[in-house]
C-alpha positions in Angstrom: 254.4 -43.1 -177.8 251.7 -40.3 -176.4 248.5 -39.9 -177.4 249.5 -36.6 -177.4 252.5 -36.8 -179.5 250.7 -38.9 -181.9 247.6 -36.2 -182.4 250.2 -33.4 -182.5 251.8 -35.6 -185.3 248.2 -35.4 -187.2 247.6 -32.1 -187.4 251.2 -31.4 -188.6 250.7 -33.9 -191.3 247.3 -32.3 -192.2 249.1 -28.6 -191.8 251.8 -30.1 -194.6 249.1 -31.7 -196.6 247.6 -28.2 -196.6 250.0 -26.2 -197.4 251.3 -28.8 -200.6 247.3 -28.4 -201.5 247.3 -24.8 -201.9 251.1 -24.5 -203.4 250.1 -27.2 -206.1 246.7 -25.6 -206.6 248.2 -22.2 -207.3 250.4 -24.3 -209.8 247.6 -25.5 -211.2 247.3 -24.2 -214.8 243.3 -24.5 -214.1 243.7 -21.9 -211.4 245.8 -19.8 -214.2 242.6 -17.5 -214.7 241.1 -14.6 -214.0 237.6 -13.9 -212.3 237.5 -11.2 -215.1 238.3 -13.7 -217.7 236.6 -16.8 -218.0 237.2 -18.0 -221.2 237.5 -20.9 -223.4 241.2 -22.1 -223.1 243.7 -25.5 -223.7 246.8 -26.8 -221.8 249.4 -28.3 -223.6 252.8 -29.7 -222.4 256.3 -29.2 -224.2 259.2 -30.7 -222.7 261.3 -27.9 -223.7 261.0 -24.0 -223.8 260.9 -22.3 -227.0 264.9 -21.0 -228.2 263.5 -18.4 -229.8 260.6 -15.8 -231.2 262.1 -15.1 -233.8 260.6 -17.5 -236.8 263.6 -17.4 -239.4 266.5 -18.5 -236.4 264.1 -21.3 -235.9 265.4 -24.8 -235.8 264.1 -26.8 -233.9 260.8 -28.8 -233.4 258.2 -28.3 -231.4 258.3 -24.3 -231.3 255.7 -21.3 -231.0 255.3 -20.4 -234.8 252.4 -23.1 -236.0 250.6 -21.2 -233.3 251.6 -17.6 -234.0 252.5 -17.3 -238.4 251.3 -18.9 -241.2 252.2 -19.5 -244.8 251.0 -18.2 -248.6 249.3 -21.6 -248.3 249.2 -24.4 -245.9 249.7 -28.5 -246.0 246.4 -30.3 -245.0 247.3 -32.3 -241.9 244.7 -35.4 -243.0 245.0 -35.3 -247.2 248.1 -33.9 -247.7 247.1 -31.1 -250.2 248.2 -28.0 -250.3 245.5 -25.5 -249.2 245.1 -21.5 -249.5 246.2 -19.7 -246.3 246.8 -16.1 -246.6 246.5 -16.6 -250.4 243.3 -17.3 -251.8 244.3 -18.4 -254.8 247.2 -19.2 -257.2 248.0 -19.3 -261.2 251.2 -20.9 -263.0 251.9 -19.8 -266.0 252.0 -22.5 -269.1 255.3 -23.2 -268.7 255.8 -23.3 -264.9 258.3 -20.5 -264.5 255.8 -17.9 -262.9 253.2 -18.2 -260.4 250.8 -15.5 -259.0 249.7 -15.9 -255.8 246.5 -13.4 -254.6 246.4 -12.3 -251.4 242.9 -12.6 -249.3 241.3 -9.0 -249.2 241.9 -6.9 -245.9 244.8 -9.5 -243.9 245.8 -7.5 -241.1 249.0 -8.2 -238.1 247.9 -8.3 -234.6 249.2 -4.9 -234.4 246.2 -3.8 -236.8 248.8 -2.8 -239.8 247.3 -4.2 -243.2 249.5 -7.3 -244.3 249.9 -6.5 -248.2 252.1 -8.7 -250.8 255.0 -6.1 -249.0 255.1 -8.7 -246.6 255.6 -11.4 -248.7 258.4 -9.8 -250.8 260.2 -8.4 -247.5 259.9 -12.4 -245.7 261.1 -14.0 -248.9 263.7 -11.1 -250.7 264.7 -9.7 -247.5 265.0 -12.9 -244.9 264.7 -16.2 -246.5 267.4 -15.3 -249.3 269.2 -13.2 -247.5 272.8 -15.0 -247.2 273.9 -13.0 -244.4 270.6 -14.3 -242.4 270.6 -18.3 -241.3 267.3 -19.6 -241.8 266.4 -23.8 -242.2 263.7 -22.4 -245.3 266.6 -21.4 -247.7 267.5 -25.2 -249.2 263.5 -25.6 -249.5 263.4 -23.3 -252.5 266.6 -23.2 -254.1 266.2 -23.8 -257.6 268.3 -25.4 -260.4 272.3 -26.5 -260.1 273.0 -23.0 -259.4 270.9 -23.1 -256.2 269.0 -20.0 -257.2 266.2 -18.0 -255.6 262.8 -17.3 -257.6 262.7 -13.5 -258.3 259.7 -12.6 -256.2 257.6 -9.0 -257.3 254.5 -7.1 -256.3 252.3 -6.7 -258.5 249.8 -4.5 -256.7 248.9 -4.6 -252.8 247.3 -8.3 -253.0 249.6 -9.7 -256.0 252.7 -11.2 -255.6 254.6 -12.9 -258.2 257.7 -16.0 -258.6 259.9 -15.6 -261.1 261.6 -19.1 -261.0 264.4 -19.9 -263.7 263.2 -23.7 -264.4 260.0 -25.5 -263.2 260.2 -26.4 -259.4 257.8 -28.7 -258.3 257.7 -28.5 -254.4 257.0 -24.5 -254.8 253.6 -24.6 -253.0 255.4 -27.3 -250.7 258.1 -24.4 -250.1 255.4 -21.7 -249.3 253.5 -23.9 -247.5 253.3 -23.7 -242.8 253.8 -24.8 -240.5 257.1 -26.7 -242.9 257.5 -23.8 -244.8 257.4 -20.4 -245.5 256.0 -18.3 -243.1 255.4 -14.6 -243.3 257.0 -12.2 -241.4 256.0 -8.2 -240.8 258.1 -6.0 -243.1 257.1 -2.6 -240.4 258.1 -3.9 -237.2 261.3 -6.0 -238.6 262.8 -4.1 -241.7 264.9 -1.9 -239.7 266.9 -4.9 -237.9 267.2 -6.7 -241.2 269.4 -3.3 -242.5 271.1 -2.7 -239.3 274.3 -4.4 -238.6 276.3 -5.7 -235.4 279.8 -4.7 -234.4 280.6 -8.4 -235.8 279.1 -7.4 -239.3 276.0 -10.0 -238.9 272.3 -8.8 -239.4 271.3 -7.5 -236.1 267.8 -9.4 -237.1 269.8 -12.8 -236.2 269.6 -10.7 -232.4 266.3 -10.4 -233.0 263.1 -11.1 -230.8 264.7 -14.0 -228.6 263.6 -15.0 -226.0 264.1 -12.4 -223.8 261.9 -10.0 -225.9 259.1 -8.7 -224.3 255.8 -11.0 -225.5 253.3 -8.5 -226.3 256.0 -6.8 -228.9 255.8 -9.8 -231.1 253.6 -9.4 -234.1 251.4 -11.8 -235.4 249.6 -13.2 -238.4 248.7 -16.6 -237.0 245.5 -17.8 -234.8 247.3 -16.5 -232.0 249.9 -14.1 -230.0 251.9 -14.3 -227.3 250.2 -12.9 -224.3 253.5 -13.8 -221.5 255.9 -16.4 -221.3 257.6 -17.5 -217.8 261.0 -19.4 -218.6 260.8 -22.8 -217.3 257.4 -22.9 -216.6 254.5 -21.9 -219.3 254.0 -19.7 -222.4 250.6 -18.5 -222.6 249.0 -17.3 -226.0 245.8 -15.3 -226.7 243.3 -15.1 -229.9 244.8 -13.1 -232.3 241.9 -10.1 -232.5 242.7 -9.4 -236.6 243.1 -13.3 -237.5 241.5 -13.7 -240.8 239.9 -17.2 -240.6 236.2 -17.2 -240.2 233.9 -20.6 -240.2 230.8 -21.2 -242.4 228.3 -19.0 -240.5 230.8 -15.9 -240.2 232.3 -16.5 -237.2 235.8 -15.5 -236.6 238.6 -18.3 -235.5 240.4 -19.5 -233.3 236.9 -20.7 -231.1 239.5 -21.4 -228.1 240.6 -18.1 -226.7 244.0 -19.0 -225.1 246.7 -21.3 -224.6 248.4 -22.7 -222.0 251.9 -24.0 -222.9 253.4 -25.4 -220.1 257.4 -26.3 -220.1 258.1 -29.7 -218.2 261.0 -31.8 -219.4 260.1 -35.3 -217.6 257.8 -37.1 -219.5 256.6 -39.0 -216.4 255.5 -35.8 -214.6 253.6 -34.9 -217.9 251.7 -38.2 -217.9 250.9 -37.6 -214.0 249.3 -33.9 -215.1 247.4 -35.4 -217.9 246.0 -37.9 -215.4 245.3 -35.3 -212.9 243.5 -33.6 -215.5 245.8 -30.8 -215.8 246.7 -30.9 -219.3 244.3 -31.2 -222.4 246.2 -32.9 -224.5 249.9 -35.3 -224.2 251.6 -36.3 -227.7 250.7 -33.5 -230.2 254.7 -32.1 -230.8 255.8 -35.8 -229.8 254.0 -39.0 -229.9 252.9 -40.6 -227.0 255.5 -43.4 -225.3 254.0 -46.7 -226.0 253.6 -47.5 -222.5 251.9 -44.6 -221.8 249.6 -45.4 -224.7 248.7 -48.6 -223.2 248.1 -47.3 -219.5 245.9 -44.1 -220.6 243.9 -46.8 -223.1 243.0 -48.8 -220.1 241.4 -45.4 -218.4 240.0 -43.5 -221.1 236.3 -43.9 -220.2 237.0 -43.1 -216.6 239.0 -40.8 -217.6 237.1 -38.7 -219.7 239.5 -38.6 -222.3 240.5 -40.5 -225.9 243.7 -42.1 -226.8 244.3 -41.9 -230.7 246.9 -44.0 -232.5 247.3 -41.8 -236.2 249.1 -44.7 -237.7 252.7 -43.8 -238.6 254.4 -40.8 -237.5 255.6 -38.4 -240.5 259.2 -38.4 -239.0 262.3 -40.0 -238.7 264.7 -41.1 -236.1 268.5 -42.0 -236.6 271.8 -42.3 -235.0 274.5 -40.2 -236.7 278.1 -39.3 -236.7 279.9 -36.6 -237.0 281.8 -37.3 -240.5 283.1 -33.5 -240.3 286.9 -33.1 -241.5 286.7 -29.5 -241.1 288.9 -27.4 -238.6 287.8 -24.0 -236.8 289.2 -20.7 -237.2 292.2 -21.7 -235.0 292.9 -24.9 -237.2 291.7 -26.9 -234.3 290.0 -30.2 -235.8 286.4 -30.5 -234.9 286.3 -34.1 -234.2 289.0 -36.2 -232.7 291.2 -37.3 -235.9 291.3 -41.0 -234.7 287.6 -41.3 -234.4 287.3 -39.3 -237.4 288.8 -42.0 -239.4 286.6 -44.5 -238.0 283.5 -42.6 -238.2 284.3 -41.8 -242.0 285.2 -45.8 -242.7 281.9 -47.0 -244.8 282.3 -50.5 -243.5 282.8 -48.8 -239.4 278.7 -47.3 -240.2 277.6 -50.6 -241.9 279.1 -52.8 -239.2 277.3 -50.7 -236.4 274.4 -50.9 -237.9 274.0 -54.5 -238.7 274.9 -54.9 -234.6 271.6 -52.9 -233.6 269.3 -55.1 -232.5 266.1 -52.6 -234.1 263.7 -55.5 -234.0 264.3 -56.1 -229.6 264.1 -52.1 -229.8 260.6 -52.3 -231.5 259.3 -54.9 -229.4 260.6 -53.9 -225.8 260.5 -50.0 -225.9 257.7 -49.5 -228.4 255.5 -52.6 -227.2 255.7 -53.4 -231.1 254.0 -50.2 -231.7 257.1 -49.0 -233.8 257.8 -48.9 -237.4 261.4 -49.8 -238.5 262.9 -47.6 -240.6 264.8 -48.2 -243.6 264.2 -45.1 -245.3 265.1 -41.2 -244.9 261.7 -40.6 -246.3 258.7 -40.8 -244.1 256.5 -43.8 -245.0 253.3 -41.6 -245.5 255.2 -40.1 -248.6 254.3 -41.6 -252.0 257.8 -41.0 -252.4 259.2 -43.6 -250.1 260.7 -46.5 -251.4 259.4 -49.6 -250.0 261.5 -52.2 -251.8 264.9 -52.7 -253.1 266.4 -50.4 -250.6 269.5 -52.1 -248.5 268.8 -53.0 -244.9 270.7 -53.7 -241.8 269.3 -56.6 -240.2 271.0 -57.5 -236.9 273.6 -59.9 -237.8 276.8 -59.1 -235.0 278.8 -61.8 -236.6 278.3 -59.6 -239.9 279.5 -56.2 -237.9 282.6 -58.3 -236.8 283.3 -59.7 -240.3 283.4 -55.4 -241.6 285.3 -55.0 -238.7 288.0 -57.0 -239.2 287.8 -56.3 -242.9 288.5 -52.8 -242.5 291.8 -53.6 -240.2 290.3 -53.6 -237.1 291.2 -56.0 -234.8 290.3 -57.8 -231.1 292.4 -58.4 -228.4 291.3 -61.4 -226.0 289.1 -59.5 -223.7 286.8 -59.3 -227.7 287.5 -55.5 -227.1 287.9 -53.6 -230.4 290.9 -51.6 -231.5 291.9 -49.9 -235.2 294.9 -51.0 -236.9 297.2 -48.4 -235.3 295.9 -50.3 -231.6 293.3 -47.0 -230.7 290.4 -48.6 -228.5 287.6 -48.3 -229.9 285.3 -45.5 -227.9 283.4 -42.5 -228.4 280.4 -40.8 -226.8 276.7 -41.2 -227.9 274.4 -38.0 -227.2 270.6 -37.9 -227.1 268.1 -35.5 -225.7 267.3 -36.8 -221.9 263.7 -35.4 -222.4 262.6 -38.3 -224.5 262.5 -41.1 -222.4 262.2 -43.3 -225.5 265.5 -42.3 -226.9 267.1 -42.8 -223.3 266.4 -46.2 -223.3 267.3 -46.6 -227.0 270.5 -45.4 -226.5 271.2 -47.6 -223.6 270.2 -50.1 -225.8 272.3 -49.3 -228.7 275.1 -49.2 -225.9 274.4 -52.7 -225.1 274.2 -54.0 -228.4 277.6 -52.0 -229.5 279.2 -54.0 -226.6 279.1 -56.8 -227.9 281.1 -56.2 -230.8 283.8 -54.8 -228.9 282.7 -51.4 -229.3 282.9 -49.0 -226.0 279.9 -46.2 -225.6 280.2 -42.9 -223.1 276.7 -42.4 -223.3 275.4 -39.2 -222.4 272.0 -37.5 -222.9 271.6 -34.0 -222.2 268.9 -31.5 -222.8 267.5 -30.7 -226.2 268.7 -27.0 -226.3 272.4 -27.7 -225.0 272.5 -30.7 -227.3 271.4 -28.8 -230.6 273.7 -26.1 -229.8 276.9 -29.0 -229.7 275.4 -30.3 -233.3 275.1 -26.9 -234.9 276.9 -24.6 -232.4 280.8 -25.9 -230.8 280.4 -29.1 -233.2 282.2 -30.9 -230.8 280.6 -34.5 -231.1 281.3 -38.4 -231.8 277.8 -39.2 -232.3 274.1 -38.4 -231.6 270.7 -39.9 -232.2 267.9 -37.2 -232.9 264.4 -37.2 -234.7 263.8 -35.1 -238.0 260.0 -34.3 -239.2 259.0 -35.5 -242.1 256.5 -35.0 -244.7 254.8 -35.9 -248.0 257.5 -33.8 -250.4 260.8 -34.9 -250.2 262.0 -31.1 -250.4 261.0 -30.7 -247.2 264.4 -32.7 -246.3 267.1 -30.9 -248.1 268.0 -29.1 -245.5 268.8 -32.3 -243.9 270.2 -33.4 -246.9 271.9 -31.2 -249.2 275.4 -30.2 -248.3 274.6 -26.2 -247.5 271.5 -27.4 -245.7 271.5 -25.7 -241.5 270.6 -29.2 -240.8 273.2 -31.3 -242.7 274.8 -32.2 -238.5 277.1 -35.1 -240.1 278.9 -32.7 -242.1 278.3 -29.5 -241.4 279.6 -26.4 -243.6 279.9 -23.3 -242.2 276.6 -21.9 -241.8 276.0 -17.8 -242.1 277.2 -15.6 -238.5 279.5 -18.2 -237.9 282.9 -18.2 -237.0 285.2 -19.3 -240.2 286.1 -22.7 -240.5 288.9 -24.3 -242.8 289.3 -27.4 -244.6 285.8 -28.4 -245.3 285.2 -31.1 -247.6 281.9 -32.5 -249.4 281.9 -36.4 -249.8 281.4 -37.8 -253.7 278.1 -39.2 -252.6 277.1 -36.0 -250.4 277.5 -34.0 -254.0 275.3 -36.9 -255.6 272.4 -36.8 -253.3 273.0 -32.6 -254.4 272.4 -33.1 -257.7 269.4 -36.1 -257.5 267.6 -33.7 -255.0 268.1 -30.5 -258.0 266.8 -32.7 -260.0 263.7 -33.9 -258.3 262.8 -30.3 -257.7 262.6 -30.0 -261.7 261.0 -32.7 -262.7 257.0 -32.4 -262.5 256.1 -35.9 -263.4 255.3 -37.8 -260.4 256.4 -40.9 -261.3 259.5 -39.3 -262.9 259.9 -38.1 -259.3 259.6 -41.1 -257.5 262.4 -42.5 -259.7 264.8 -40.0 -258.9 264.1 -40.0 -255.1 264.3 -43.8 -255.1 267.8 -43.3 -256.4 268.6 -41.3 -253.2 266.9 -43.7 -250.7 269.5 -46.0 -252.1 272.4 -43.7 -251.8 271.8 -42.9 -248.1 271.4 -46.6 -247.5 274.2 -47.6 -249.1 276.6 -45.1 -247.3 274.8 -45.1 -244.5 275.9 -41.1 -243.2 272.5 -41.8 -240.8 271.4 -45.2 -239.5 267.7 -45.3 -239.2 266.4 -46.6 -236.2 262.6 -47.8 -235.0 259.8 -44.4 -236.0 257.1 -43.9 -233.3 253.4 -44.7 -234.4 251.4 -41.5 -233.9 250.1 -41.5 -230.4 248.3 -39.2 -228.6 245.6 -38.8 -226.0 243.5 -35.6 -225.5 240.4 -34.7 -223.4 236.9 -35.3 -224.5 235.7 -31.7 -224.1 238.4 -30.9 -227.1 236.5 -31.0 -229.8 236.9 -30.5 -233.8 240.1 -32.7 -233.9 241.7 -34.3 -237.4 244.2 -36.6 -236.5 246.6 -38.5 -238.8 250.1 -39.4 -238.3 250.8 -37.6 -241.2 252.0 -33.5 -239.8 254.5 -33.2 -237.5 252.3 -31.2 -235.4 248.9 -33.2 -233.8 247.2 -30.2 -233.3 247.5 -28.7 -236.9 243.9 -27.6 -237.0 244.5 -25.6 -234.1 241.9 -22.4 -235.4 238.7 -25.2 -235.8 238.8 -26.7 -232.3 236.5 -25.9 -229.3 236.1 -26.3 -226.2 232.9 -28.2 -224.6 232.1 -28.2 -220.8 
């Protein structure tokens, strides 16, 4: 080989390197300023782009709105009180069954349009029980057996009052963001809350998607959406008229924008964070424990902290679809051989004792994990941490239920039902998380070896939400579901009306009709103990009551609890202000207090 051909084989490799420089550097979120604008600003990472704007079609977690709205109060992220937010204060009346909540003096939108107890009226009367308008916030404050709304009133421009029929402890829980309530602007959305589509729906379920220009959303929050690029980032900017102000006067948020960059594979988000692209990794989703090890080993050279918050405030569990329900067209939603497996009590327990949770804990969370045994996060007071039934791994037990329930093995120790069905059906997870890919494959592996056959098949978050809630057309899926201090905060989970209630699923508002849907005995029972709970103001009352329902859901297993994350997270040195728990959902809940150091 030439000299010649060699140095002309240099330079084109230096021309290549070049031109990857300047492509990466103009990708670089770092460049993403102006020479106009120098200013204070954070980049996070989300491995999935918002679905929507618009607060009250919200499902799914992380999303825009802890950023963008806030509550009447708010949950502190390190206590777990209940703090004022745009109220200032609250009264209940002696006998619990009014509560005025006073507004802070002179709250304005982003738009500059006072924000008056109107608001709260319209967001509450107009949205939230509106049964023509699907929101996740409705089961969090219906009250009694009869699943009623409070009565909420102005009393004057900064008064507004709940009028509830019976006591209902979690109320401040209920009006409480980023979990709960959230107010929206009665001016800018009223009009599309009385319009309708050509299908009859509110033409407010249409919106502010997506595809809504940025600057036309308004704001109450820390912040507003300045321009969002699908696929790529979502960038927010100080909201001008926020009303927070720290002890010497000075108004929040201190960072003045966001970057929220959108990149589903975990490993190209730990290679940004090294590269110091990215502020912050693990505040919508805890860190993978791998990761946490590797960054702990660099921190100092880094420049950056790795925080472990304890516990996460979630859970995570494999479900199946236990839906009996047809569509319009009488077509049955699930399969009606699996759906007489899936809806076979000992079918549940028997996969559950074959999970191998412990191996899962040890190999894939580097014993960093927390197995769960409970549909209540194990922050909450609430949580029952004895007496509950668990599902050790014990194959031969899985085998024993098996066969109990008339299944049977040919030679090959394949499994078949009594009518000589082979056993299959499909497992779905989101293929952003890493974690739950390699759980899955797991649980795939350990199914095997009772005889059971798994299509696995992760897919992304959006298109897999949309099968759970959307087309319905699933075996079984393995998701995550925040958590919390008050156990209202899972009814819509829970309760059989609830938007989140995937393993049996009733028609949900602007769907298509379905037929035949029916509530399982101990679906109508975990009803009634969650009604209950919500009137009952003694804690320890409470606790009872809840405990009860732990049971149930152990017992009949409609979710099998997997291994929860530990809180992990690792952010940059020159963030400063952070109060970090396992305990939110949401790392970053202090967003409005934190600065940025050079």
């Amino acid at each position: 080989m030439s000299f010649q051909f060699i140095r002309s084989m240099r330079w084109s490799v230096v021309l290549i390197l070049a031109i990857a420089s300047l492509f990466l550097s103009g990708c670089n979120p770092r460049n993403y300023r102006t020479e106009a604008a120098q200013v204070p600003q954070l980049v996070l990472v989300s491995p999935t782009d918002p679905k929507t704007f618009n607060y009250a079609n919200n499902q799914t977690f992380p999303s825009v709105f802890p950023f963008i709205y806030e509550g009447l109060t708010r949950e502190n992220g390190v206590t777990g009180n209940y703090e004022p937010a745009l109220a200032e204060s609250w009264k209940f009346s002696p006998d619990n069954k009014r509560i005025v909540f006073t507004l802070r003096p002179n709250l304005k939108w982003s738009d500059g349009t006072p924000l008056t107890s109107d608001d709260v009226v319209f967001t509450y009367e107009d949205i939230v029980f509106n049964p023509k308008i699907p929101t996740d916030q409705k089961e969090t404050i219906q009250i009694g057996t009869q699943k009623v709304f409070p009565k909420v009133r102005k009393l004057n421009d900064r008064q507004v009052e709940f009028i509830l029929p019976e006591p209902f402890a979690p109320l401040l829980a209920a009006t409480a963001a980023p979990e709960g309530v959230m107010i929206l602007p009665k001016h800018a959305l009223a009009e599309a809350v009385k319009n309708k589509l050509p299908d009859g729906n509110s033409a407010f379920i249409s919106t502010w998607g997506t595809d809504t220009e940025p600057k036309k959303i308004i704001t109450n929050g820390a912040y507003v959406i300045d321009s969002y690029s699908a696929g790529q980032r979502l960038v927010l900017k100080r909201n001008p008229y926020y009303w927070r102000k720290d002890q010497s006067g000075k108004q929040l948020p201190y960072i003045d924008r966001i970057i929220w960059q959108f990149i589903e594979n975990q490993d190209t988000q730990l290679l940004r964070f090294r590269s110091g692209d990215l502020d912050v990794m693990g505040d919508t989703r805890p860190l993978r424990p791998e990761y946490f090890s590797l960054l702990k080993r660099e921190d100092k050279r880094g420049n950056f902290q790795v925080l472990n918050g304890g516990p996460w405030s979630g859970v995570l569990y494999l479900t199946f679809n236990l839906s009996k329900a047809k569509d319009q067209n009488g077509k049955p939603f699930v399969d009606p051989i699996k759906s007489k497996w899936f809806n076979t009590l000992e079918f549940r327990q028997a996969v559950a004792y074959a999970i191998d949770r412990d191996r899962i804990n040890t190999n894939l969370f580097r014993g960093l994990g927390v197995v769960q045994n409970s549909p209540i996060s194990v922050q909450s007071p609430f949580s029952l941490k004895e007496g509950l039934r668990v599902y050790n791994y014990n194959p031969q037990k899985s085998r024993e239920l098996l066969k109990k329930a008339g299944f049977k093995y040919n030679d090959r120790g394949q499994l078949f039902d009594s009518e000589g069905n082979r056993v299959r059906f499909t497992l779905m997870t989101n293929a952003n998380n890493l974690t739950r890919v390699a759980i899955g494959a797991q649980v795939r592996q350990d199914l095997s070896k009772i005889g059971i056959e798994v299509d696995y098949n992760p897919i992304n978050f959006n298109v897999l939400i949309d099968r759970i809630n959307g087309s319905r057309e699933w075996d079984a899926h393995m998701i995550g579901f925040t958590g919390g201090i008050e156990p209202q905060g899972l009814a819509n989970l829970w309760m059989t009306s609830g938007g989140s209630h995937s393993f049996n699923l009733t028609q949900q508002p602007g769907q298509p009709k379905m037929q035949g849907y029916v509530a399982n005995d101990w679906e109508k029972e975990i009803d009634r103990l969650f009604i209950e709970g919500a009137r009952e103001l003694d804690p320890e009352k409470r606790k009872k009551i809840y405990g009860e329902f732990q049971k149930l859901v152990q017992e009949q297993l409609p979710v099998i609890h997997l291994v929860n994350d530990s809180a992990l997270m690792a952010v940059r040195n020159r963030v400063q202000g952070l109060k970090y728990s396992g305990l939110p959902s949401w790392g970053l809940w202090n967003i409005q207090e934190l600065r940025i150091k050079e």
